[in-house]
C-alpha positions as CSV (number, residue, x, y, z in Angstrom):
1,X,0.0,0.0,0.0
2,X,1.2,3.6,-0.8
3,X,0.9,6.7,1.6
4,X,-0.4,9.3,-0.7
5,X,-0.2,12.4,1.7
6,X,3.2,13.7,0.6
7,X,4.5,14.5,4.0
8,X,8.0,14.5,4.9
9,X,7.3,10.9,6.7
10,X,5.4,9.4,3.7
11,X,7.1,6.3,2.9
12,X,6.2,3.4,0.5
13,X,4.7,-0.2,2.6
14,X,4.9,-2.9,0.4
15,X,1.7,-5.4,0.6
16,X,4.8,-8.4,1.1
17,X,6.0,-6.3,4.4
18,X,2.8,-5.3,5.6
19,X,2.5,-8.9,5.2
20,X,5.7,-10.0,6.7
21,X,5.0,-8.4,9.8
22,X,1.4,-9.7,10.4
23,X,3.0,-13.4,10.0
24,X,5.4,-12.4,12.1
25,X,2.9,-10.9,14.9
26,X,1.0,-14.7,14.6
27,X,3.5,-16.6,15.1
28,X,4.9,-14.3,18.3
29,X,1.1,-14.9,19.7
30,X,0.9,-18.5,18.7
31,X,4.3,-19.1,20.8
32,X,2.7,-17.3,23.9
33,X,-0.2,-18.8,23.6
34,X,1.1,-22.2,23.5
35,X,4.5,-21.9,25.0
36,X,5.7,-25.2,24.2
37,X,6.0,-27.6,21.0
38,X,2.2,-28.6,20.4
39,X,2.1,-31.1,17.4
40,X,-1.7,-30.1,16.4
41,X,-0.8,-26.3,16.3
42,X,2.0,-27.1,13.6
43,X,-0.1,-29.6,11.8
44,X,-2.5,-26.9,12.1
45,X,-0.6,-23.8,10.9
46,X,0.7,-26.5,7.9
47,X,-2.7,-26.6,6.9
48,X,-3.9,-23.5,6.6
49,X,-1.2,-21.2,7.5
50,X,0.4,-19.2,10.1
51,X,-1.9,-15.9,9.9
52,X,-5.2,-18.6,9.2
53,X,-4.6,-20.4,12.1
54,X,-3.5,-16.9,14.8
55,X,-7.1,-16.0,14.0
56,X,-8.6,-19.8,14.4
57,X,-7.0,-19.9,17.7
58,X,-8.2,-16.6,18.7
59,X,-12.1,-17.1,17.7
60,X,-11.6,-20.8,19.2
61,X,-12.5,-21.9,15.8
62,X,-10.3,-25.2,16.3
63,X,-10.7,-28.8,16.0
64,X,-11.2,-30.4,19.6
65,X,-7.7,-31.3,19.7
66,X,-6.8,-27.8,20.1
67,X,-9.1,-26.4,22.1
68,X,-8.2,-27.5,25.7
69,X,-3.8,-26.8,24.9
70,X,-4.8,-23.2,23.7
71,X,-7.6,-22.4,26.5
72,X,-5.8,-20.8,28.8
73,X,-3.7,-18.2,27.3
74,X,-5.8,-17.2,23.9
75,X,-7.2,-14.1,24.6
76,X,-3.9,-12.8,25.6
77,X,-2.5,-11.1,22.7
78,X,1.1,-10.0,23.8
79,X,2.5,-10.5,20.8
80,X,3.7,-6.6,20.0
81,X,5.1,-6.6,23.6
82,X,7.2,-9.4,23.7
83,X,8.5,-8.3,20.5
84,X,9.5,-5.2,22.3
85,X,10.7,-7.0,25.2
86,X,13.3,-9.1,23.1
87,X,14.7,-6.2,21.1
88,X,15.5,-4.2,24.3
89,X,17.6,-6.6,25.7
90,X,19.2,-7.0,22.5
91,X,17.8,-10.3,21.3
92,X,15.6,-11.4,18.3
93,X,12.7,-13.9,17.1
94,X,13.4,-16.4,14.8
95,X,10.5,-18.1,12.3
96,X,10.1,-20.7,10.1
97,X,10.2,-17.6,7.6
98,X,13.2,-16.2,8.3
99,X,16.7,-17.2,6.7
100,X,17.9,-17.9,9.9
101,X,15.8,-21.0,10.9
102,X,18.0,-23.9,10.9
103,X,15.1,-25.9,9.1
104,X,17.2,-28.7,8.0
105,X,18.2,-29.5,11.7
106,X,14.9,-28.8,12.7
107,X,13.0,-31.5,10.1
108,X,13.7,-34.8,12.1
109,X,11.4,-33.3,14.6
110,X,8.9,-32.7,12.0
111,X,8.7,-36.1,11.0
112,X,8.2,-37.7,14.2
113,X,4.8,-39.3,15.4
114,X,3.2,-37.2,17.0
115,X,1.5,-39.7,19.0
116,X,4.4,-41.6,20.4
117,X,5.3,-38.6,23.0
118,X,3.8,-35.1,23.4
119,X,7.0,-33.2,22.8
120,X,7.6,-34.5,19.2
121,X,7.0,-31.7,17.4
122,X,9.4,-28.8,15.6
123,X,9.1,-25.7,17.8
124,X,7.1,-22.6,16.6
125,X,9.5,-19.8,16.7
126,X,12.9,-19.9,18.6
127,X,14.0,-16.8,20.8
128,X,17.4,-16.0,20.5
129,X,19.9,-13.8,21.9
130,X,23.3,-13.4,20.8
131,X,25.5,-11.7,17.5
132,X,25.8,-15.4,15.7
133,X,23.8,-17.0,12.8
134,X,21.6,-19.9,14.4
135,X,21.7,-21.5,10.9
136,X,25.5,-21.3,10.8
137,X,26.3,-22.5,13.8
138,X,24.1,-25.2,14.3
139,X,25.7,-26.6,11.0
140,X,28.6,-28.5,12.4
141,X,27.8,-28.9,16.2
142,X,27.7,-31.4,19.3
143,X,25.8,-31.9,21.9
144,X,28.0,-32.4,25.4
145,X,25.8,-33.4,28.5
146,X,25.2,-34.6,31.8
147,X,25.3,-34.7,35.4
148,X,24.6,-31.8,37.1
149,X,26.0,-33.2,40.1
150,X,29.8,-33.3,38.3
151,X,32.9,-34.9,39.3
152,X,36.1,-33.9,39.2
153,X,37.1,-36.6,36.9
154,X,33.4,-35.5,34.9
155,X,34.7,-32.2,34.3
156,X,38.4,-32.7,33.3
157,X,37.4,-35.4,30.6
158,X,34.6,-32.8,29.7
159,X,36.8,-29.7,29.9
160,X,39.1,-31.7,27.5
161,X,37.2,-33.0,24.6
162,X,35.0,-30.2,24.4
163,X,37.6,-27.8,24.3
164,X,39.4,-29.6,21.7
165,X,36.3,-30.0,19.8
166,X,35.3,-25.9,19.8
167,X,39.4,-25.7,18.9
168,X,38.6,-27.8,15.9
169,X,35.5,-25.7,14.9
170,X,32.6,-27.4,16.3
171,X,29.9,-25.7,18.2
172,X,29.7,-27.0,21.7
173,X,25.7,-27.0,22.2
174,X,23.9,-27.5,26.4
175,X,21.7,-26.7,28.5
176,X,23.9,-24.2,30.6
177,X,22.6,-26.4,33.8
178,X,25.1,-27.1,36.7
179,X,27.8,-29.3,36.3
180,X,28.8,-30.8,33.1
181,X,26.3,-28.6,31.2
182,X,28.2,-25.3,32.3
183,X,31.9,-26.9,32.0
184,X,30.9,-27.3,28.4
185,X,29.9,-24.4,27.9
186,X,32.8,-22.7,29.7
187,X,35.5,-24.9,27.8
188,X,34.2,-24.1,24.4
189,X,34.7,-19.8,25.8
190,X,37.6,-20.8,27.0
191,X,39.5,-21.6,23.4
192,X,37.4,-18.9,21.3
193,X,34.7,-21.4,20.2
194,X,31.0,-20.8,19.4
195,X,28.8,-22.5,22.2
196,X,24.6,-22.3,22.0
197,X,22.7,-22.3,25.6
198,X,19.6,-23.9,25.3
199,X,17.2,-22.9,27.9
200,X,13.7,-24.2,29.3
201,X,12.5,-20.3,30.0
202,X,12.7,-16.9,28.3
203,X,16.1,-15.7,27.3
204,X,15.7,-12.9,29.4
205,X,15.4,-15.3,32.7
206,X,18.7,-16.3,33.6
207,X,18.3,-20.1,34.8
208,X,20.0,-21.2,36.5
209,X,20.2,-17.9,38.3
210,X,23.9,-18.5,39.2
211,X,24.9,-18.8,35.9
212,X,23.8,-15.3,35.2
213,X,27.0,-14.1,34.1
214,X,28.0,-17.5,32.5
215,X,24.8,-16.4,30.0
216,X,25.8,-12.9,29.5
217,X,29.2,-14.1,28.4
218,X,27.7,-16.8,26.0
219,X,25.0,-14.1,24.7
220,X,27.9,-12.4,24.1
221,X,30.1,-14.0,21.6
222,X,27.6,-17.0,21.1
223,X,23.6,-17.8,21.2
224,X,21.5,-18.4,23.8
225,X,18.4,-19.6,22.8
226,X,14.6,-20.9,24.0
227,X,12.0,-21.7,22.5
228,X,9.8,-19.9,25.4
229,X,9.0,-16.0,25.0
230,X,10.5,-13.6,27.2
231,X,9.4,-13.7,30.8
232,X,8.5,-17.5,31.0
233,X,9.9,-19.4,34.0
234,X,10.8,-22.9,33.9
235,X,8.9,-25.5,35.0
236,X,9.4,-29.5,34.9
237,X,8.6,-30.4,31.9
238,X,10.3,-27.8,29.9
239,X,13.4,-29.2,30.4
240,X,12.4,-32.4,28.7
241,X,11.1,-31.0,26.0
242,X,13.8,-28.6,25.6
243,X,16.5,-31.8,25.6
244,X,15.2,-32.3,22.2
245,X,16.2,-29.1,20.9
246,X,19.6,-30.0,22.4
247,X,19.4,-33.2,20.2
248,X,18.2,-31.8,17.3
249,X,20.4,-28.8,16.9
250,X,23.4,-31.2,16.9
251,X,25.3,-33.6,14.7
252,X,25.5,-35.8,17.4
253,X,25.1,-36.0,21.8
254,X,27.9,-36.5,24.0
255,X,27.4,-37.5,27.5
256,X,30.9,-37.2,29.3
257,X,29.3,-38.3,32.7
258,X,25.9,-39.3,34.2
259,X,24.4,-40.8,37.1
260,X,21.6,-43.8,36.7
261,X,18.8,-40.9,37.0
262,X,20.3,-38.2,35.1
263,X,18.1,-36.2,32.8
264,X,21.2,-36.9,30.1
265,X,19.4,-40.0,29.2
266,X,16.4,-38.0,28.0
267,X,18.1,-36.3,25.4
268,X,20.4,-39.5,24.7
269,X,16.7,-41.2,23.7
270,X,16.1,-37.4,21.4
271,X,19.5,-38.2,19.6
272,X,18.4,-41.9,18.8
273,X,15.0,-40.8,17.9
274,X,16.3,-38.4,15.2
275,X,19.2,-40.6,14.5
276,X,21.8,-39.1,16.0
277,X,24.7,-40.4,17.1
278,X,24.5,-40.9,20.8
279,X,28.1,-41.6,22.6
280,X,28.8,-41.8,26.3
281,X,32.5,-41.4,27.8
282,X,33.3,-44.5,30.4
283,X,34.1,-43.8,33.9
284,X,35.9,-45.5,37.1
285,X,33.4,-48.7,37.6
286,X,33.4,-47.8,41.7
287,X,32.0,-44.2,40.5
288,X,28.2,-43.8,41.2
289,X,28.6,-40.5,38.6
290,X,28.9,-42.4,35.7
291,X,26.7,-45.8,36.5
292,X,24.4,-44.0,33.4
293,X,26.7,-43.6,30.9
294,X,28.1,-47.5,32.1
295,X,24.1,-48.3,31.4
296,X,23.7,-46.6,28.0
297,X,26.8,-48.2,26.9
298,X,25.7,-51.5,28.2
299,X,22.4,-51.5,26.8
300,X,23.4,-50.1,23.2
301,X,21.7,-47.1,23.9
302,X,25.2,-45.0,23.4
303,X,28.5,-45.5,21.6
304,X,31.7,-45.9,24.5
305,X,34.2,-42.9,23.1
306,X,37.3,-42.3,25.0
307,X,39.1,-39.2,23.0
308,X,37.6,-36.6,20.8
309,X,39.1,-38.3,17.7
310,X,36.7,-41.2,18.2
311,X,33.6,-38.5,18.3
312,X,34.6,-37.0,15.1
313,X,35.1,-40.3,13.3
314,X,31.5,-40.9,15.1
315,X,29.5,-37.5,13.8
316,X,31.1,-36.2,11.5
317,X,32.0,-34.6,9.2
318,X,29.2,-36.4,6.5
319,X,31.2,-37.5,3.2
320,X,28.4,-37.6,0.5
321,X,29.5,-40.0,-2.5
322,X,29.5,-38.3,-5.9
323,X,26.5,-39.6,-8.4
324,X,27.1,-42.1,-10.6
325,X,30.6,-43.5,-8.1
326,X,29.7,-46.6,-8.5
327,X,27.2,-49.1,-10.1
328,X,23.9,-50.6,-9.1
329,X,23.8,-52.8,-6.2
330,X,21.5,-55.9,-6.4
331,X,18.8,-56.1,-4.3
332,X,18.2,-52.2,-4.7
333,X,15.7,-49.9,-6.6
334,X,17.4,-49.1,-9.6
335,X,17.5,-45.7,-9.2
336,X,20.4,-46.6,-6.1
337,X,23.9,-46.3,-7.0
338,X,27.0,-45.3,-4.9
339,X,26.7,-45.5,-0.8
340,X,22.8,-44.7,-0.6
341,X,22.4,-48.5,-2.5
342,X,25.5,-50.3,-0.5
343,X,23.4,-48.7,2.7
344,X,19.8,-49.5,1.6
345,X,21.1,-52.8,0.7
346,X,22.8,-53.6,4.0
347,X,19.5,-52.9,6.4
348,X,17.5,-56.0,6.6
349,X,14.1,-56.6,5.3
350,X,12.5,-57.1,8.2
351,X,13.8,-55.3,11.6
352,X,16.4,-52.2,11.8
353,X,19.9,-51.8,12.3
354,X,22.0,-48.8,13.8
355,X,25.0,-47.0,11.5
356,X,27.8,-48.9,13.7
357,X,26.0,-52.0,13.0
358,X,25.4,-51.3,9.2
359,X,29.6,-50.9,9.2
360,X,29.4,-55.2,9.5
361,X,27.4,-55.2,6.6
362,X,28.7,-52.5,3.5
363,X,32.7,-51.3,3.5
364,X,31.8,-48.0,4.6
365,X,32.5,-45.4,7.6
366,X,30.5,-44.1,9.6
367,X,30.2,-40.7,8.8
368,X,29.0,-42.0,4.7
369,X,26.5,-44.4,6.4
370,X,24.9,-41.7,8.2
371,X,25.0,-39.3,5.5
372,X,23.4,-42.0,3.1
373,X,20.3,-42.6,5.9
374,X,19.4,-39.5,5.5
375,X,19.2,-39.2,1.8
376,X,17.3,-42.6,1.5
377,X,15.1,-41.2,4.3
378,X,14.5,-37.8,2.1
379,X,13.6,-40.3,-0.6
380,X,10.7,-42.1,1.6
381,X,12.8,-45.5,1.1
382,X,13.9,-45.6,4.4
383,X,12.6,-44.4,8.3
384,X,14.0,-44.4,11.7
385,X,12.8,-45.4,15.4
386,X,14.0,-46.1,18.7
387,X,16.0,-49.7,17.2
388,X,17.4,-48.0,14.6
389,X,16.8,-47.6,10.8
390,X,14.4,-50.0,9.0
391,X,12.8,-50.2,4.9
392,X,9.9,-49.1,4.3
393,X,7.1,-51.4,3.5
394,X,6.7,-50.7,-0.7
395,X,4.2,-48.7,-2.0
396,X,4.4,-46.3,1.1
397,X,4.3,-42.4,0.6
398,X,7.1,-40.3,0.9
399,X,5.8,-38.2,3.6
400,X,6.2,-38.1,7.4
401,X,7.3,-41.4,8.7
């Protein structure tokens, strides 16, 4: 639209920014609103669209499935004030519309059921403070967690492969909690690296409130991000579902010490579930600290790594094969060549396998196993649960698995 009046403050709004900002505004009131990942909102704002579904959820014009999450805080329309709120402390909102969105990292959680567990859902917006791209620097990244309740042996083993991890490039991504959480954090500083704090409250909400200045320092040179708007306080089951953000905005989770109960375990189960390389770092066997990682190691749940070299050769980097490197392999769809047919070929017909275990089965690494997964997966040939990666049955869509 045009301003016509010819006053010194006329200016020319475009209908695609006056446009911009109203999705912008819905999805700011859709994340107070439901504060939280909500799978029927996103299936929801798929369907019709972001601005479509602000006003559903505002007129309670919703399918019953929506109607109890969104109850409570509908009417409150805070949307142009937390906007405000974030910019004064220096931080921004990021959408599914922006360039920033780190949609590719974001897209296992998207193709989760939703059924299996109330958290498996992509978030709605993410709240960020800090000067880095959250794109960028989730693009090469691991996940380092654990106790809260550290050892000393917890933190030097942490300290170490962390830090020589950010040293090498990688962003060191926690939950800036007590213990092995912070240490990560703090290690990847420490060397010059970027770190991301993921938090289960509003950026502006220093938890915990100890680590105030450890926050500042990371919003500083790093990211510190939630996908809560500003002034929301953490509760209990925040922090599980923010352990999947941890999981997802990683190439792989590393937990360098645990106890049986620890909540490092949670996002362990997030890595597997999005096919992820889980790993786990062994401690003394008299050491009640690290019975969980012994457990996870014990029950397959998490690869036993020792030394940062063996968690690079783990996650990363991926090593795509160039098309056409090598001929069909039998037992294939013929449109397979290279590593994406030696993998498809090596998981079994009925059941799933795990990349380590697919190693016993084609003459390939890791990190080109992994990378082929999730290019059969793209192609609907292939999905992944908690047992690892398994065909799909023929004939089945290409959609969400």
């Amino acid at each position: 639209m045009e301003v016509l009046d010819g006053s010194a403050g006329a200016r020319d709004v475009s209908p695609r920014a006056v446009d911009a900002d109203e999705r912008r505004l819905a999805w700011v009131y859709l994340s107070r609103v439901i504060e939280g990942p909500c799978a029927a909102l996103s299936a929801l704002i798929e369907s019709v669209g972001v601005v479509e579904a602000a006003r559903a959820v505002r007129e309670c014009d919703l399918p019953e499935s929506l109607r109890r999450p969104t109850r409570r805080r509908r009417e409150i329309d805070a949307a142009a004030d937390d906007l405000t709120t974030i910019e004064r402390i220096g931080g921004r909102v990021v959408t599914p519309d922006d360039p920033e969105w780190p949609a590719w990292r974001l897209l296992g959680l998207s193709q989760l059921e939703a059924g299996r567990d109330p958290d498996s859902s992509a978030p709605l917006v993410l709240w960020v403070r800090g000067p880095r791209s959250l794109l960028e620097s989730s693009e090469r990244a691991m996940a380092v967690v654990g106790s809260r309740c550290s050892t000393g042996y917890g933190n030097h083993v942490t300290a170490e492969i962390t830090g020589e991890l950010a040293a090498q490039g990688w962003t060191i991504v926690s939950g800036a909690a007590f213990g092995i959480d912070a240490m990560a954090h703090r290690a990847a500083l420490a060397v010059g690296g970027p770190t991301i704090a993921v938090l289960a409250c509003g950026v502006d909400r220093p938890y915990p409130a100890q680590h105030e200045r450890l926050l500042a320092e990371i919003a500083e040179v790093g990211l510190v991000v939630s996908e809560y708007p500003p002034g929301t306080v953490a509760r209990k089951h925040h922090f599980l579902a923010r352990n999947r953000l941890v999981a997802a905005f990683a190439d792989g989770v590393l937990v360098t010490e645990a106890g049986l109960r620890s909540g490092a375990r949670n996002t362990v189960k997030w890595a597997r579930r999005l096919g992820r390389p889980a790993m786990a770092v062994p401690g003394p066997v008299t050491s009640a600290a690290s019975t969980g990682c012994h457990r996870m190691i014990r029950d397959g749940e998490a690869l036993l790594v020792t030394r940062t070299e063996e968690v690079v050769d783990e996650a990363g980097p991926l090593r795509l094969s160039l098309p056409g490197s090598a001929g069909p392999v039998p037992g294939t769809p013929e449109h397979l060549t290279g590593d994406e047919a030696a993998v498809f070929a090596a998981l079994p017909a009925i059941g799933s396998r795990l990349p380590h275990e697919l190693t016993r089965h084609c003459e390939l690494p890791v990190p080109a196993i992994r990378a082929a997964l999730v290019a059969l997966e793209l192609a609907g040939l292939i999905g992944v649960d908690d047992s690892g990666w398994h065909r799909k049955a023929k004939g089945r869509s290409c959609g969400r698995s």
